[in-house]
DRENPAGU-618751 format. One record per residue (C-alpha): residue number from 1; x, y, z. Coordinates in steps of 0.1 Angstrom, whole numbers. Last residue first. Layout:
# DRENPAGU-618751
+-------+-------+-------+-------+
: vomar :    c1 :    c2 :    c3 :
+-------+-------+-------+-------+
:   NUM :     X :     Y :     Z :
...
+-------+-------+-------+-------+
END
This chain:
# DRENPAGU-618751
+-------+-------+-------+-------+
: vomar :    c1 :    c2 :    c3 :
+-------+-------+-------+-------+
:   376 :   125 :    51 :   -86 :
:   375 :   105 :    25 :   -89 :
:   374 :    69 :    28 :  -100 :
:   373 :    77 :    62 :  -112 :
:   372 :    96 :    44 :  -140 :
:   371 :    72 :    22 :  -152 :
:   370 :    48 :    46 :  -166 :
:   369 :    78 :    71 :  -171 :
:   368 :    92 :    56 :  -202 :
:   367 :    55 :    66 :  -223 :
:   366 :    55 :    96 :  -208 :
:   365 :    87 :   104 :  -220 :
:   364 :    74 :    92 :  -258 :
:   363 :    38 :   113 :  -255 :
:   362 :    65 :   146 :  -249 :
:   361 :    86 :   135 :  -276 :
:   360 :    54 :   131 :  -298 :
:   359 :    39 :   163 :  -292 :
:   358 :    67 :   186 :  -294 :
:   357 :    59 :   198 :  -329 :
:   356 :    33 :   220 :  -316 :
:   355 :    19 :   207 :  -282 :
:   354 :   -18 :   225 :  -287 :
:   353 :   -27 :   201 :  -305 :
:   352 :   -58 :   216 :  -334 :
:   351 :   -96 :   213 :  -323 :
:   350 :  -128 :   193 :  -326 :
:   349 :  -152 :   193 :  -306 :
:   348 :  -180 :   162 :  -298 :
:   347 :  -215 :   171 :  -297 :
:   346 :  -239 :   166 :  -273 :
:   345 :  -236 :   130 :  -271 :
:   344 :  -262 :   117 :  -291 :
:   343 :  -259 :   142 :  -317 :
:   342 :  -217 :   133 :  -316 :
:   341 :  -228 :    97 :  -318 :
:   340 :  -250 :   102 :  -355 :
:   339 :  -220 :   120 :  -369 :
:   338 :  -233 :   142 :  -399 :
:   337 :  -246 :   175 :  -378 :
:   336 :  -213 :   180 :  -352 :
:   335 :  -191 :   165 :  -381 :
:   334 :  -200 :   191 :  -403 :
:   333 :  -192 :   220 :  -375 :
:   332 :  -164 :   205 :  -368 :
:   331 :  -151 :   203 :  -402 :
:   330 :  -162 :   239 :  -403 :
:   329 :  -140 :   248 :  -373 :
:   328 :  -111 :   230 :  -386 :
:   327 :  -116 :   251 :  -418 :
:   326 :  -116 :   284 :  -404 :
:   325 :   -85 :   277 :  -384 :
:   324 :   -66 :   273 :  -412 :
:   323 :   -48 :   240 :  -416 :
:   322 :   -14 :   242 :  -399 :
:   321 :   -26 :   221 :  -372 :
:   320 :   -30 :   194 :  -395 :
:   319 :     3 :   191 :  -399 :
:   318 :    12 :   176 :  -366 :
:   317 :   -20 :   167 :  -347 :
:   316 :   -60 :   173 :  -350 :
:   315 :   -75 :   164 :  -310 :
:   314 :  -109 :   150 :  -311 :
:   313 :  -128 :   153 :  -279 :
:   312 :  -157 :   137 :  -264 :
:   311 :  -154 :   107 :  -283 :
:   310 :  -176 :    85 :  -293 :
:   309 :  -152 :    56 :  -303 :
:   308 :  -170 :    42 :  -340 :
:   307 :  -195 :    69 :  -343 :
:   306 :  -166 :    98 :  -343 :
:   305 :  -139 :    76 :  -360 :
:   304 :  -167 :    76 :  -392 :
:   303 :  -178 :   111 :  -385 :
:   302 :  -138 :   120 :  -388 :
:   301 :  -132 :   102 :  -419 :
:   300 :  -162 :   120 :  -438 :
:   299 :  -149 :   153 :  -424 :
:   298 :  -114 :   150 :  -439 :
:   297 :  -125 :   137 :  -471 :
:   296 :  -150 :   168 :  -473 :
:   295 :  -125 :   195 :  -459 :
:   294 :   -99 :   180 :  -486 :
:   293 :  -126 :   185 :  -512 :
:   292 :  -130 :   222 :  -505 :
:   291 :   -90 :   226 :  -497 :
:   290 :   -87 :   252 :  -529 :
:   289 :  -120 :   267 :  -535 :
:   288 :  -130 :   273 :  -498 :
:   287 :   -96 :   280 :  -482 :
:   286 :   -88 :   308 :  -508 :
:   285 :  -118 :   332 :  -496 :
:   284 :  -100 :   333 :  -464 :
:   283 :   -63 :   339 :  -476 :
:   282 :   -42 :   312 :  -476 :
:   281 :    -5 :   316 :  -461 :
:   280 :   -12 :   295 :  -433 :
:   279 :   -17 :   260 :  -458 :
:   278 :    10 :   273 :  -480 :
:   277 :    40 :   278 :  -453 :
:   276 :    29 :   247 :  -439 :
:   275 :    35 :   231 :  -471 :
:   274 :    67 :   251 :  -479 :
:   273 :    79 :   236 :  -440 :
:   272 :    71 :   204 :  -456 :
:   271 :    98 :   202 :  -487 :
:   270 :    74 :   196 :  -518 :
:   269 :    81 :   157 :  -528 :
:   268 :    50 :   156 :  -551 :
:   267 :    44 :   189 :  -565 :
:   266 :    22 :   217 :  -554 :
:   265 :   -11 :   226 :  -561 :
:   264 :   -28 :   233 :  -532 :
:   263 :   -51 :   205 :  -531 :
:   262 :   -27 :   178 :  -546 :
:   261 :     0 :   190 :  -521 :
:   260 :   -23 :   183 :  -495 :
:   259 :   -31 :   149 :  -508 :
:   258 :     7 :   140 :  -507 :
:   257 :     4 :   149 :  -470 :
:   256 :   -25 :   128 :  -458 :
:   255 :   -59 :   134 :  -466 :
:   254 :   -70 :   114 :  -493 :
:   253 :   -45 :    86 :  -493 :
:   252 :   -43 :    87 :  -457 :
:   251 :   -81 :    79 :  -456 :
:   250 :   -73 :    45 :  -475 :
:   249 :   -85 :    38 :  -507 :
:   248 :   -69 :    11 :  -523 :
:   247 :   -54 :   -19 :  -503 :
:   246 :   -17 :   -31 :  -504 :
:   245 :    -3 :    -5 :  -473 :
:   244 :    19 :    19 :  -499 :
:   243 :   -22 :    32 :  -511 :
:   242 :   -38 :    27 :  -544 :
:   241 :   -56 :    60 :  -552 :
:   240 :   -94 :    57 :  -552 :
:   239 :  -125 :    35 :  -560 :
:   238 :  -129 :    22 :  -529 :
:   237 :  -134 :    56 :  -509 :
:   236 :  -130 :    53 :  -474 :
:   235 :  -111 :    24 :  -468 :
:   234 :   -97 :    30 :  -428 :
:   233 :   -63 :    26 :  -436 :
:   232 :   -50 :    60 :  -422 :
:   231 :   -70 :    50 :  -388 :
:   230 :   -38 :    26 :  -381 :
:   229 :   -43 :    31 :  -343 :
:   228 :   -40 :     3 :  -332 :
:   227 :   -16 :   -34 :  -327 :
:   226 :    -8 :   -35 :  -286 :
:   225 :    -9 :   -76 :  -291 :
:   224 :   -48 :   -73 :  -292 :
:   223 :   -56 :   -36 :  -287 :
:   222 :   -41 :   -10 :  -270 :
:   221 :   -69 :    16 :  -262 :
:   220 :   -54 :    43 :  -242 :
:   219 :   -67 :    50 :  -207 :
:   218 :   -91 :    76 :  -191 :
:   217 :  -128 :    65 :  -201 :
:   216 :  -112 :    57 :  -237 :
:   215 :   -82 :    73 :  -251 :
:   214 :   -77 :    68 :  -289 :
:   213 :   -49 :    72 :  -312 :
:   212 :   -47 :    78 :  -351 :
:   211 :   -23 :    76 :  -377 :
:   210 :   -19 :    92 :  -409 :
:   209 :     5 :    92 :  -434 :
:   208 :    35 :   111 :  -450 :
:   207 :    26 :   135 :  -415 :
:   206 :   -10 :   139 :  -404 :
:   205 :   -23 :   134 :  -370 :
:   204 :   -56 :   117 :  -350 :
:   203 :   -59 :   120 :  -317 :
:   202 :   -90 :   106 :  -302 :
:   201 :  -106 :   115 :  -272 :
:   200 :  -126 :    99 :  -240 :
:   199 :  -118 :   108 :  -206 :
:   198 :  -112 :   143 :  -213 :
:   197 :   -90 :   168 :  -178 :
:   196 :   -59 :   174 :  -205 :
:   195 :   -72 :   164 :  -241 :
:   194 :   -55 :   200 :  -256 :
:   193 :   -19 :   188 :  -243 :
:   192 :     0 :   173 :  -210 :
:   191 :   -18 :   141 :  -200 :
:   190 :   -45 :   134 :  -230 :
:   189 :   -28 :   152 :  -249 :
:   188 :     7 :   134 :  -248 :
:   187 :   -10 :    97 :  -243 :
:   186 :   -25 :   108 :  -280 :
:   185 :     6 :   115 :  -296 :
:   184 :    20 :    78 :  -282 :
:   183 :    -7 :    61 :  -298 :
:   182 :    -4 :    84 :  -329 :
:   181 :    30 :    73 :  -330 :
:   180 :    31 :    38 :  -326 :
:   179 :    45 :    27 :  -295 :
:   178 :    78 :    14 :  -282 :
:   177 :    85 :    11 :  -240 :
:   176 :   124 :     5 :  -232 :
:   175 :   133 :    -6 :  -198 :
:   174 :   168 :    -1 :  -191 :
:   173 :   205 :   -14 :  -199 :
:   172 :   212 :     9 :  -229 :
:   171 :   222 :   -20 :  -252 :
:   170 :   197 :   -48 :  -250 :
:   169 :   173 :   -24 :  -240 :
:   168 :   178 :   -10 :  -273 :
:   167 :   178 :   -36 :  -297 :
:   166 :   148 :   -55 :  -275 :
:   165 :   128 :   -29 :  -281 :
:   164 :   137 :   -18 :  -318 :
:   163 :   133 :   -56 :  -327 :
:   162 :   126 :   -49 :  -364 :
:   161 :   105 :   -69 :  -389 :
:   160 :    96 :   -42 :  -416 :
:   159 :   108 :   -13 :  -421 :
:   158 :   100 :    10 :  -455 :
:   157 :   104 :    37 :  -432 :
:   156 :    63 :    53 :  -445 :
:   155 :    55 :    11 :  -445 :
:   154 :    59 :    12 :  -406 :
:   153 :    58 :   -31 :  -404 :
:   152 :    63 :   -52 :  -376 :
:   151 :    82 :   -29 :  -350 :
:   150 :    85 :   -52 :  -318 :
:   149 :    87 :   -28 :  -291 :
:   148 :    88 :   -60 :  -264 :
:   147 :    52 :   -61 :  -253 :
:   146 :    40 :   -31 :  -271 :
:   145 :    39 :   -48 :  -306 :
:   144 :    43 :   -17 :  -334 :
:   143 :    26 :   -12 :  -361 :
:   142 :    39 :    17 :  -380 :
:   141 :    52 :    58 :  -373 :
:   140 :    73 :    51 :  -342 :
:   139 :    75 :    68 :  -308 :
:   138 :    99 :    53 :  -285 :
:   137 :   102 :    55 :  -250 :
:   136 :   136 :    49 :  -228 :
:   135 :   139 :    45 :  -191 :
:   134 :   158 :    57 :  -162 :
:   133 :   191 :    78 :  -179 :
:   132 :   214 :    93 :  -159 :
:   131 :   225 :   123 :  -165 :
:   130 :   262 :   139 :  -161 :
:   129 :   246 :   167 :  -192 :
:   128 :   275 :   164 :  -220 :
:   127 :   275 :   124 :  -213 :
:   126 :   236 :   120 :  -214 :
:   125 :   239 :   139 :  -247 :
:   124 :   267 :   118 :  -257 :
:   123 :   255 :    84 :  -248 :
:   122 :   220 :    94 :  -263 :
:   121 :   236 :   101 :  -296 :
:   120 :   259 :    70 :  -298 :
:   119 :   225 :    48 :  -292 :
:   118 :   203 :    70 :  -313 :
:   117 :   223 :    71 :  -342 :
:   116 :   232 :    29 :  -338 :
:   115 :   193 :    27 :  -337 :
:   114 :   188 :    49 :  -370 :
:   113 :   217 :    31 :  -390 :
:   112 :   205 :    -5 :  -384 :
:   111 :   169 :     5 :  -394 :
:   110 :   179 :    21 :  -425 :
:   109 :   172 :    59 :  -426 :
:   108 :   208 :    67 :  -426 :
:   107 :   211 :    47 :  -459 :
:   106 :   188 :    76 :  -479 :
:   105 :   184 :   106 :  -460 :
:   104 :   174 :   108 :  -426 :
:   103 :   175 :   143 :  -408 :
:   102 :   190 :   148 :  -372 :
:   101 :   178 :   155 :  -337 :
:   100 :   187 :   167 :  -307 :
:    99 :   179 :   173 :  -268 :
:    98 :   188 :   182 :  -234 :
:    97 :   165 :   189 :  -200 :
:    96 :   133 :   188 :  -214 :
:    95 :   111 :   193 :  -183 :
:    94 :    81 :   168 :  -175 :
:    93 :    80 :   168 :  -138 :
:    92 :   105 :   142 :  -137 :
:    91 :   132 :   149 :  -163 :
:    90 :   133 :   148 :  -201 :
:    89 :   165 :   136 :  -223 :
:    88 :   153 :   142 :  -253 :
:    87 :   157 :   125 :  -288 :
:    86 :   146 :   136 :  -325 :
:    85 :   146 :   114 :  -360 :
:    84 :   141 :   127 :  -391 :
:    83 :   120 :   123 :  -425 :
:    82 :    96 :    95 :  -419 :
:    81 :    97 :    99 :  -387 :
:    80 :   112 :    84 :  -352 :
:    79 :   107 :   101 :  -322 :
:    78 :   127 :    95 :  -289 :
:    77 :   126 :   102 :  -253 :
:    76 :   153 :    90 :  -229 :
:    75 :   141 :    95 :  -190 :
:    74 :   154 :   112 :  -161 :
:    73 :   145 :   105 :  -123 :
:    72 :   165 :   127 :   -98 :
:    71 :   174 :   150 :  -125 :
:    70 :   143 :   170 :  -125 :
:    69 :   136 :   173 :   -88 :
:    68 :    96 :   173 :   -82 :
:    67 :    81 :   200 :   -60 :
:    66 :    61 :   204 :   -29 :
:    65 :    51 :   238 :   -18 :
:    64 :    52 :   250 :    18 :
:    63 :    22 :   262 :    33 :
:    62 :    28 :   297 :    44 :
:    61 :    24 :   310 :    78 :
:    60 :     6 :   336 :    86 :
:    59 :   -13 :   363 :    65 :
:    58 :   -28 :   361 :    32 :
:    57 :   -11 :   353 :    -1 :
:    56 :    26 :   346 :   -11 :
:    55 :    45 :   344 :   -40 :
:    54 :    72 :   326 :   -44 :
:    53 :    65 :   292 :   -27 :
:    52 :    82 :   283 :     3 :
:    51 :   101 :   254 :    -1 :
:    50 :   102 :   215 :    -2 :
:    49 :   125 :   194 :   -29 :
:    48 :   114 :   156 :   -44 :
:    47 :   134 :   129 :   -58 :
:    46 :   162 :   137 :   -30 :
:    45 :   159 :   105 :   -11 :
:    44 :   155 :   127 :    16 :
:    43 :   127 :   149 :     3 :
:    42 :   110 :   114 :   -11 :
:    41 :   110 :    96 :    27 :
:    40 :    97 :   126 :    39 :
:    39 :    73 :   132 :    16 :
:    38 :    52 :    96 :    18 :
:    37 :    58 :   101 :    60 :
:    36 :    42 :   140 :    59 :
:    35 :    15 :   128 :    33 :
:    34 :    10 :    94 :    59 :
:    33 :     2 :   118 :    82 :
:    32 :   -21 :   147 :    67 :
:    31 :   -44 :   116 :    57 :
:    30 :   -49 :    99 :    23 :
:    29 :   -78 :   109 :    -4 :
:    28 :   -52 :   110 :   -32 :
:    27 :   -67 :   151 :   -44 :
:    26 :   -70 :   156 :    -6 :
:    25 :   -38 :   149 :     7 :
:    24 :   -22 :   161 :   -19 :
:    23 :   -34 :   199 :   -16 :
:    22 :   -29 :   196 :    21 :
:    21 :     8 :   187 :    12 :
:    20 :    14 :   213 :   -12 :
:    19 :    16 :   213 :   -48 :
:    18 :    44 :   212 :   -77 :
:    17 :    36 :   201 :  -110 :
:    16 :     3 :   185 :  -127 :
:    15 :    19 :   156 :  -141 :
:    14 :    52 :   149 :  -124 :
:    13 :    37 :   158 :   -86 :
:    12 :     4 :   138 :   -95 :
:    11 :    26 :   107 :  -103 :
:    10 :    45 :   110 :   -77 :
:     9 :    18 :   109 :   -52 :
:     8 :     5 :    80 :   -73 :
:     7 :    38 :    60 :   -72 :
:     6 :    41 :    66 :   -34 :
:     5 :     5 :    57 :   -22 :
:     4 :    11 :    23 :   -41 :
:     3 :    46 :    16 :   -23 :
:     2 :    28 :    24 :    10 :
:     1 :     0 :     0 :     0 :
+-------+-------+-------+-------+
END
C-alpha cells in the first residue's frame, strides 16, 4: 500500500507540477500523516524538494510547496519519422532537460543506422549533461507490438521486422517502451496537451501518413498484441488511389500529406515547411476553392472515428494544425450535424494540438515514465 500511495503521489507531482501537502492529501484521499511520512521519505531521497513558494497570499504561515527534482529521475525520449529522427533527455516533472535530432536521408534511414544514431547520440547527450538515464520511450510511425517494441511493419520507413525494443534495452540497460505514434501522440494530450481533464478523445495526426490514437474512459486503447491506431487505412473511398499499405483507398490517401499537395497545387516531394508555409498563407476566400474536397474527405473520416469511439474530444495533430482555423472549425461544424454519436452525445469538438511539434517527444517520455515512477 505504501509503495502504491508513493507512485501515485508521484505521479500527480510529475503531471500536474508542484503542490502542497494539504493539496495532496485531498486530491489522493490519504491523511495529513501518511503525506508528511510519503514526503519525507521522497525529500530525503532527493526525488522531491520543499520550499516556500514565491508568492505569497494572506497572512501567517505559508504552506510549503512540494516539487519534483528533475534529474532525480530522467528518462530518454525519442521520435522516429519518416523524415528525421529527434531524442530528449526529459526529467521528472516533465522538463526537457537536453535534446537533438537529425534528418534521414537515404542509408541513414535504415533501421540498423537509426538505432546505432540514437545509441551514440543518447551516450553523448547523457555524457554532456552527467545524466542518468531511467527508461527509454519510443514513438514510431507503424505497427508496433507493445510487449517487447517489436516494430512489424511502418511502411512510410520501409521497415519491416525490427526488434527496436529489445535492440535498445539490450544496449542501454533499461526498460524500453515502443509505440506507434499516434498512440503515443495521444497519451501526450491526453496528459500534458489539448485532451488534458477528457476521458474519451481521439488524436488523429497527419505527417506522409496518418495515424490515429484513442483514449477511452481515461486510458489508451491498446488492442490485441498492442496493434492500433492505423486510422489511415480506414477504406473510405474504394474506388481511389492505391495506397503503400496493399489496399486502395485508404483515408491517408486522401488526406494525408501527398493529398495536401494535390489540393494546393504543389508537387510531389514539396519540402514540408513550404507546405505549412501554404496551408497559413491562404487567404479566407482561398480555403473554400482550394482545400473544399480535402475538408470533405477529412470530415467523412472523422464522422466515421466519431460513431466508431464516441469521443468527447478529437484532437488534429502535426500538420494538421497548420490547416486554417476556419476550416477545422467547419469540419467541426459538419461532423457535429453528420455524426449520429456526436448528436447523441452533445457534440463532440474538434480542435488543433496544442503541443506544436513537441507532441510526440512529450507522449514518448511519458511513455518511459509509466514504469519508472513505479520505482525510482
Amino acid at each position: 500500500m505504501r509503495r502504491h500511495n508513493r507512485t501515485a503521489l508521484l505521479r500527480r507531482l510529475h503531471v500536474d507540477g508542484p503542490s502542497t501537502r494539504a493539496e495532496l492529501a485531498a486530491e489522493l484521499g490519504l491523511n495529513r500523516s501518511t503525506i508528511k511520512a510519503l514526503v519525507d521519505g521522497l525529500a530525503e531521497s532527493g526525488i522531491v524538494l520543499e520550499r516556500v513558494p514565491r508568492a505569497r497570499s494572506g497572512a501567517g504561515r505559508p504552506s510549503l510547496l512540494v516539487l519534483p527534482q528533475p534529474q532525480a529521475a530522467v528518462v530518454l525520449a525519442v521520435d522516429i519519422r519518416v523524415e528525421q529522427v529527434a531524442i530528449a533527455l526529459v526529467g521528472l516533472g516533465g522538463e526537457m532537460l537536453g535534446r537533438n535530432r537529425w534528418n534521414l536521408h537515404g542509408r541513414s534511414g535504415e533501421p540498423d543506422e537509426v538505432i546505432t544514431h540514437i545509441i551514440e547520440s543518447t551516450r553523448v547527450l547523457a555524457d554532456e549533461l552527467d545524466l542518468k538515464i531511467f527508461g527509454v520511450g519510443v514513438s514510431v510511425p507503424g505497427v508496433v507490438r507493445r510487449s517487447d517494441g517489436f516494430v512489424h511493419e511502418a511502411p512510410n520507413l520501409r521497415w519491416r521486422d525490427v526488434p527496436l525494443g529489445d535492440r535498445l534495452r539490450a544496449t542501454l540497460g533499461v526498460p524500453v517502451r515502443v509505440a506507434n505514434d499516434a498512440e503515443v501522440g495521444a497519451l501526450a494530450e491526453h496528459l500534458r496537451g489539448a485532451a488534458r481533464g477528457s476521458l474519451d478523445a481521439v488524436y488523429v495526426s497527419a505527417d506522409i501518413g496518418i495515424g490515429g490514437g484513442v483514449i477511452s474512459d481515461g486510458s489508451a486503447l491498446r488492442g490485441t498484441a498492442g496493434y492500433v491506431g492505423e486510422l489511415g487505412h480506414m477504406v473510405i473511398n474504394p474506388t481511389g488511389r492505391d495506397c503503400h499499405c496493399g489496399s486502395r483507398g485508404c483515408w491517408e490517401t486522401e488526406v494525408g500529406e501527398l493529398a495536401l499537395c494535390r489540393a494546393l497545387s504543389l508537387s510531389e516531394g514539396t519540402p514540408r515547411g513550404v507546405v505549412i508555409a501554404e496551408l497559413r498563407g491562404l487567404r479566407p476566400d482561398e480555403v473554400g476553392p482550394r482545400l473544399g474536397e480535402f475538408r470533405e474527405w477529412l470530415t467523412l473520416g472523422l464522422v466515421n472515428i466519431v460513431n466508431a469511439f464516441s469521443p468527447e474530444l478529437v484532437v488534429l495533430g502535426d500538420l494538421f494544425t497548420a490547416l486554417p482555423p476556419s476550416l477545422i472549425a467547419a469540419v467541426g461544424a459538419e461532423v457535429g450535424k453528420r455524426s449520429l454519436v456526436s448528436r447523441a452525445i452533445g457534440g463532440t469538438r474538434v480542435q488543433a494540438s496544442t503541443l506544436g511539434t513537441d507532441g510526440k517527444l512529450v507522449g514518448a517520455a511519458e511513455l518511459a515514465f509509466e514504469p519508472v515512477l513505479d520505482t525510482v
